[in-house]
VODO-220557 format. One record per residue: residue in three letters; x, y, z of N, C-alpha, C in turn; residue number from 1. Coordinates in Angstrom, 3 decimals. Atoms other than C-alpha are relative to their C-alpha. Example, Ala and Ser with C-alpha at 12.3 -4.5 7.8 and 13.67 -1.06 7.14 Angstrom:
# VODO-220557
(site "ALA",(0.890,-1.190,0.000),(12.300,-4.500,7.800),(0.900,1.200,0.000),1) (site "SER",(-0.820,-1.190,-0.060),(13.670,-1.060,7.140),(-0.770,1.090,0.730),2) 
This chain:
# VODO-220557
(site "UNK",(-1.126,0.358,0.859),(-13.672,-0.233,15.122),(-0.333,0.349,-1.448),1) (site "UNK",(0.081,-0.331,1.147),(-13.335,0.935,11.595),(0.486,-1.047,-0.748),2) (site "UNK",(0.414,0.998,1.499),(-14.893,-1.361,8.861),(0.972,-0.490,-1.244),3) (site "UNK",(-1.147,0.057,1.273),(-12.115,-0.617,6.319),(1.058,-0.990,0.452),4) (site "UNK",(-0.861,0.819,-0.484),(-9.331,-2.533,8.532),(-0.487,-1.018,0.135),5) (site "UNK",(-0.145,1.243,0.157),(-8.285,-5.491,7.745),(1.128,-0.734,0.565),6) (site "UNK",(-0.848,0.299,-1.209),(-6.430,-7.791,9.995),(0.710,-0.836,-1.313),7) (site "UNK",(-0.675,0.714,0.429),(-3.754,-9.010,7.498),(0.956,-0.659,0.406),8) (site "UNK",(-1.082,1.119,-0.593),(-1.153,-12.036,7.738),(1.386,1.195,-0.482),9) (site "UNK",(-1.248,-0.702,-0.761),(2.404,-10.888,8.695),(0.810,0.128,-1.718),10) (site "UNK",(-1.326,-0.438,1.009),(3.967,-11.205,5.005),(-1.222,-0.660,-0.883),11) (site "UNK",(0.481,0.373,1.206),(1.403,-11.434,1.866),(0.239,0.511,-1.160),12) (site "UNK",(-0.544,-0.524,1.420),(2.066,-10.840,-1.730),(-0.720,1.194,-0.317),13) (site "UNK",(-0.172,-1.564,0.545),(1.983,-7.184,-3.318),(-1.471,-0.313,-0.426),14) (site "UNK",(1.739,-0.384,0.594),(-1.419,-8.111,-5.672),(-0.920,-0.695,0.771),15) (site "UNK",(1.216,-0.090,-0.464),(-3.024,-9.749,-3.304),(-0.357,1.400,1.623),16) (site "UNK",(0.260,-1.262,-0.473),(-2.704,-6.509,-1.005),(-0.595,1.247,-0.811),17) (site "UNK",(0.871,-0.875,1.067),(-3.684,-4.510,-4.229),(-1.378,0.072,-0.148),18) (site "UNK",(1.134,0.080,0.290),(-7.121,-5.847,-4.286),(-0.773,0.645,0.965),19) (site "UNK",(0.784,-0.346,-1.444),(-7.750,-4.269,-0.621),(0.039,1.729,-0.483),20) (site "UNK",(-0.869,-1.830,-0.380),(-6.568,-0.330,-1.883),(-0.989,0.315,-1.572),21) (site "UNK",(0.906,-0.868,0.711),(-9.208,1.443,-4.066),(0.815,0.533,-1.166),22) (site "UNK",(-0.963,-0.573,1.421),(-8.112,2.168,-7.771),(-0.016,1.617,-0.212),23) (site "UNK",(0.206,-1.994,0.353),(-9.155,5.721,-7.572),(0.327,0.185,1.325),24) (site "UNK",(-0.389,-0.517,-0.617),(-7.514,6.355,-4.351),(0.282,1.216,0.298),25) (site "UNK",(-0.429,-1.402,0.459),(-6.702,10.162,-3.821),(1.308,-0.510,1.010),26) (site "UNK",(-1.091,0.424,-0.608),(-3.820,8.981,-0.861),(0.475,-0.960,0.853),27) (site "UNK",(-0.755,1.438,-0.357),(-1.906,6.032,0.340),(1.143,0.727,0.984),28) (site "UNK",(-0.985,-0.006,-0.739),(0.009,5.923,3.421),(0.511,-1.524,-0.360),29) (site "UNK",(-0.548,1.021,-0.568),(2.012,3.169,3.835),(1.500,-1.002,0.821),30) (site "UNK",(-0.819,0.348,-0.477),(4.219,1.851,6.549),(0.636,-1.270,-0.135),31) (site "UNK",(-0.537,0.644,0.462),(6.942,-0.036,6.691),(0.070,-0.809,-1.293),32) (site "UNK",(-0.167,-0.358,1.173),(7.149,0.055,3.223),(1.183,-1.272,-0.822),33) (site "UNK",(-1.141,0.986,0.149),(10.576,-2.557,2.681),(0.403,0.559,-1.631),34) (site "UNK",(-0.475,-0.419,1.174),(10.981,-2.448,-0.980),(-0.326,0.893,-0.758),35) (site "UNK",(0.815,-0.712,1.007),(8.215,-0.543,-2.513),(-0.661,-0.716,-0.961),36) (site "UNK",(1.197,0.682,1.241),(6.777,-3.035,-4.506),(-1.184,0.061,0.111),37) (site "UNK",(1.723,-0.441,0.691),(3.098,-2.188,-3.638),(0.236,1.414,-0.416),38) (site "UNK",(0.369,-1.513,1.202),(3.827,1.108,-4.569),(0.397,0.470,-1.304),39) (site "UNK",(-0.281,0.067,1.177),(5.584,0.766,-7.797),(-1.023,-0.602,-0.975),40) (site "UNK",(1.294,-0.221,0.965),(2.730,-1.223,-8.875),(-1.371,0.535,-0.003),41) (site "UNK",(1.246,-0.925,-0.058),(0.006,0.592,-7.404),(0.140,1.348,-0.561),42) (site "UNK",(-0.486,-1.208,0.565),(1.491,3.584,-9.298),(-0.412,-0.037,-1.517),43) (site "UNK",(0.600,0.314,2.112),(0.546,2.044,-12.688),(-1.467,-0.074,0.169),44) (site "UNK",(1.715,0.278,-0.280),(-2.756,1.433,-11.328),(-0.697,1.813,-0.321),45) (site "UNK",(0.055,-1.026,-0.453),(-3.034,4.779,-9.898),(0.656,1.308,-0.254),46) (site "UNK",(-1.162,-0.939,-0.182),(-0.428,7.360,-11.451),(-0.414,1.230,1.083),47) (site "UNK",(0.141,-1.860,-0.239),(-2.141,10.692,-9.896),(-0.344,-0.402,1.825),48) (site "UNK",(0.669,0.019,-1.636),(-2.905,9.203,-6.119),(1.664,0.613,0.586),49) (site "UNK",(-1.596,-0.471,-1.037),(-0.107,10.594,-3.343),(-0.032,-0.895,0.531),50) (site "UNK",(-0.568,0.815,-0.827),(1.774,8.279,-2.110),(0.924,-0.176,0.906),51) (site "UNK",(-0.620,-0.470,-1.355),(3.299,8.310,0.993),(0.748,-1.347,0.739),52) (site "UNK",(-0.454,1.257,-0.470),(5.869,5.518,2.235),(0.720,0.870,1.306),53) (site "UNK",(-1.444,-0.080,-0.854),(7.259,5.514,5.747),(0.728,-1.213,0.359),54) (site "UNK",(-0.858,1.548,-0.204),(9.798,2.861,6.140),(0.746,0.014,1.337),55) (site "UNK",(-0.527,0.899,-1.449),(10.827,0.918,9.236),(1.365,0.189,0.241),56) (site "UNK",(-0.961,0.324,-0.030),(14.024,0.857,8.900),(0.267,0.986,-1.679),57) (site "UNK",(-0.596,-0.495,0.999),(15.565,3.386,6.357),(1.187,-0.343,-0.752),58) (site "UNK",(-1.218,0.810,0.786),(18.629,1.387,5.580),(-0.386,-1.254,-0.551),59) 
């Protein structure tokens, strides 16, 4: 099993998911995505990483 995964709870807040995602990232997936709020502020963190949302539900 790979070390990096982390078994998170079903609905936690944006910064405390921030503290798990490397400030110098080069790319970020992330599913189900809902609003975008970790990636709007991981974007200030991070401007130059790629970020990559796929969302669950596109509507």
């Amino acid at each position: 099993m790979n070390q990096n995964l982390v078994d998170f709870p079903e609905k936690l807040p944006a910064q405390e998911l921030l503290k798990f995602i490397p400030a110098d990232a080069k790319a970020i997936v992330e599913l189900g995505c809902g609003n975008s709020t970790i990636a709007s502020q991981y974007k200030q963190i991070n401007p130059h990483c790629r970020y990559i949302e796929i969302k669950s539900d596109p509507e």
